[in-house]
N, C-alpha and C positions, 0 to 999 in steps of 0.2 A: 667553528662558526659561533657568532657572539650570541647568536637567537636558538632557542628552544628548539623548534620544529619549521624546517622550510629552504629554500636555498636561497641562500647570499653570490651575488657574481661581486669583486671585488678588483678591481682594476690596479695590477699588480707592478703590469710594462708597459712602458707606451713611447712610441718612436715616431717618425715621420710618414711611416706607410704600415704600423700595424698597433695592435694593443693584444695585451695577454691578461687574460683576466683569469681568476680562480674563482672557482664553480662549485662550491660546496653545497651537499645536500643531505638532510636527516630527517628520517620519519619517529624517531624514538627506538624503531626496530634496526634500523638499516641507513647506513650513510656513505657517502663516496665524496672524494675531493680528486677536482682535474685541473690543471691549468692548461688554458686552449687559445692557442692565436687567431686574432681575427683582422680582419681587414678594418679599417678605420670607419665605414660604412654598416657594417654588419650589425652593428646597435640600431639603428635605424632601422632596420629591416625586419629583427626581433620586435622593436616598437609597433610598428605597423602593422605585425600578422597580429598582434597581442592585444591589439587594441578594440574596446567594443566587445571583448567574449566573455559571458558565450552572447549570441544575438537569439538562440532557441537551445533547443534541449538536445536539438543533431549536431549540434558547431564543435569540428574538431578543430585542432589548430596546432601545428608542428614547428618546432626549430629545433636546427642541429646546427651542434659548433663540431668540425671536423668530419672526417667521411669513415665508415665502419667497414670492419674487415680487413684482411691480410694485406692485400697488396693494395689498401689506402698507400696514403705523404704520411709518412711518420709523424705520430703527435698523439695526445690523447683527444678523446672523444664525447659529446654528452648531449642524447636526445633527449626534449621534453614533446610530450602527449598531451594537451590539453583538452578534455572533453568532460560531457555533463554525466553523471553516473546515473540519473534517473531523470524521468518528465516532469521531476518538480526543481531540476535546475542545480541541484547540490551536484558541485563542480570537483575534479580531481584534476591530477598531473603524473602521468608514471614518466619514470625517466630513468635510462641506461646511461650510464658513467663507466668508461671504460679506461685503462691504462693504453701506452705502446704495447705493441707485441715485442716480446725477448728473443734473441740468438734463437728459439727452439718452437719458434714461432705460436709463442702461448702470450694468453692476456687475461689479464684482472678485469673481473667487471662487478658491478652490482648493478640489480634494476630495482626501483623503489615506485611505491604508490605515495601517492599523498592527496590529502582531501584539502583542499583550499576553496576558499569565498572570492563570488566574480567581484564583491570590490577591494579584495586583497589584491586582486589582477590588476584594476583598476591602478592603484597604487605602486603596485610594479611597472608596470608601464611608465608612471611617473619619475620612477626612480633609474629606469634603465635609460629613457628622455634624457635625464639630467647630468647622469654619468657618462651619456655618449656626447654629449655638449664638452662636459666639462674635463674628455679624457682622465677622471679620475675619479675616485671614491667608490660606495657602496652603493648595488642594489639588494631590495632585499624582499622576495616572497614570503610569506608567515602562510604557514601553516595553518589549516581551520582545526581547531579544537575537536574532540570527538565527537561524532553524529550520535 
């Protein structure tokens, strides 16, 4: 990842009916890398939960690339958690990155916290817009510096 603290989605393949983007994500403590297919729509869809958060200090707000557990479709996996950590609105992201499971039906994962600003969001939204227009390039969440 070419940034400090945050995850970059990076638009890696892209076809007639899908795109594979790589998902990287680092707190300083903890980091994971997935590359995960989506449907040509599924940016859109990431856009529109993502947009406007938080609206109050209860607004969660969830996306997942891929479905978790054993007898998922093969592929790797990556949830993000978006919600407020307190009533004054200072904003996080946990998120589980997971591998395939192997022959012996075991998987890699990490789950990571991160503290981000609602107009870091703000700006990801702008970026994941742009990259799902333009099937290509970089989005890129930053990371909020420490509280």
């Amino acid at each position: 990842m070419d940034r400090d603290v945050g995850f970059q989605f990076e638009i890696i393949y892209r076809d007639a009916h899908l795109l594979e983007i790589r998902i990287s994500a680092w707190n300083r403590a903890f980091g994971g890398v997935a590359d995960v297919y989506i449907g040509l729509d599924h940016l859109k869809e990431i856009e529109a939960i993502l947009r406007g958060f938080p609206k109050n200090s209860l607004d969660v707000r969830e996306v997942t690339f891929g479905a978790f557990g054993p007898k998922s479709v093969p592929g790797r996996r990556v949830s993000m958690r978006f919600y407020c950590a307190d009533k004054s609105g200072h904003t996080n992201v946990d998120s589980t990155i997971e591998s395939d499971y192997n022959e012996v039906n075991k998987v890699e994962s990490v789950t990571l916290s991160l503290h981000i600003e609602a107009a870091a969001v703000d700006e990801f939204v702008k970026d994941v817009h742009r990259i799902g227009v333009e099937k290509t390039g970089t989005a890129y969440l930053k990371g909020a510096v420490d509280r």
